[in-house]
C-alpha positions as CSV (number, residue, x, y, z in Angstrom):
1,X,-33.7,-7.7,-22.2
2,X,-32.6,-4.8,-19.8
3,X,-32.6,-7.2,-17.3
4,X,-30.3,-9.8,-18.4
5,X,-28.3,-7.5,-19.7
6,X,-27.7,-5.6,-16.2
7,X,-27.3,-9.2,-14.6
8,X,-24.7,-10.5,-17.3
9,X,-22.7,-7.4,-16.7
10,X,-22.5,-7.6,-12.9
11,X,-21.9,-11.4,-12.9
12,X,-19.0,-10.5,-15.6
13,X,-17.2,-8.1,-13.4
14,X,-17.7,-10.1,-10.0
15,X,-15.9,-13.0,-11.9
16,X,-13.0,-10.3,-12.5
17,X,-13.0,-9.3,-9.2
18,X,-12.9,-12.5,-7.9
19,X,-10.9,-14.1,-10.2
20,X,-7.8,-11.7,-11.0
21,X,-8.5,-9.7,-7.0
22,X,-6.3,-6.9,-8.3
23,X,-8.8,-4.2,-8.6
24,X,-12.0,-2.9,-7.0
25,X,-14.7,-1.3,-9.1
26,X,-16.4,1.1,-6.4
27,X,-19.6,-0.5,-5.1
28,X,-21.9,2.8,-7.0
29,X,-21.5,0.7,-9.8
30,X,-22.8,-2.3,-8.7
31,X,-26.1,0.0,-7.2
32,X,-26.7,1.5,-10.3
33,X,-26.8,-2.1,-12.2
34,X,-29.7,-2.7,-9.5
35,X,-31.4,0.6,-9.0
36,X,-34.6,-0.7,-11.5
37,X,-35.7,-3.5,-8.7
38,X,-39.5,-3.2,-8.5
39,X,-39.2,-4.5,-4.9
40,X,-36.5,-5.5,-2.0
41,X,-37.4,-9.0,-2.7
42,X,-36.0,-8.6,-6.5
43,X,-33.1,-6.6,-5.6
44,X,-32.1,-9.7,-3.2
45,X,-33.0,-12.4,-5.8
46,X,-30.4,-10.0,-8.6
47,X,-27.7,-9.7,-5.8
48,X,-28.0,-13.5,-4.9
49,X,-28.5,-15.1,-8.2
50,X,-25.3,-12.8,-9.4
51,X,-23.6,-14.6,-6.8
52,X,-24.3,-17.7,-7.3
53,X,-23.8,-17.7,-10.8
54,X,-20.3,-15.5,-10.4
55,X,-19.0,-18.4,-7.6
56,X,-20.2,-21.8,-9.4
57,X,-18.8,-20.4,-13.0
58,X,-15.7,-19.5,-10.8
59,X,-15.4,-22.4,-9.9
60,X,-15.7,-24.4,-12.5
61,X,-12.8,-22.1,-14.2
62,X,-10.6,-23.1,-11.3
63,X,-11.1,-26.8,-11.3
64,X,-10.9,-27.0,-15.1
65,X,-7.7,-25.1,-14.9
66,X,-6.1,-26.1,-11.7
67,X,-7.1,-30.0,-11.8
């Protein structure tokens, strides 16, 4: 549950970020969402699932808005 909840609340704030661009949240918080990866492999799987998720949901916001 830790889990999802750690990758919820980055995916959350990388949508603000890239969304509204008017802030930076200093990148410590982003490592300390991550620190409790068992292995390099699983810290790159968080960071690139979190990414995924944050630019296809983004996405979808702006072509349901903007088209």
């Amino acid at each position: 549950m830790g889990f999802v909840k750690r990758f919820v609340l980055v995916v959350v704030n990388m949508i603000g970020e890239l969304w509204m661009g008017f802030y930076r949240r200093n990148s410590d918080y982003y490592d300390h969402q991550t620190s409790e990866s068992k292995s390099k492999i699983g810290y790159y799987a968080f960071i690139i699932g979190a990414t995924v998720a944050t630019v296809g949901i983004v996405g979808w916001m702006y072509n349901r808005i903007y088209s």
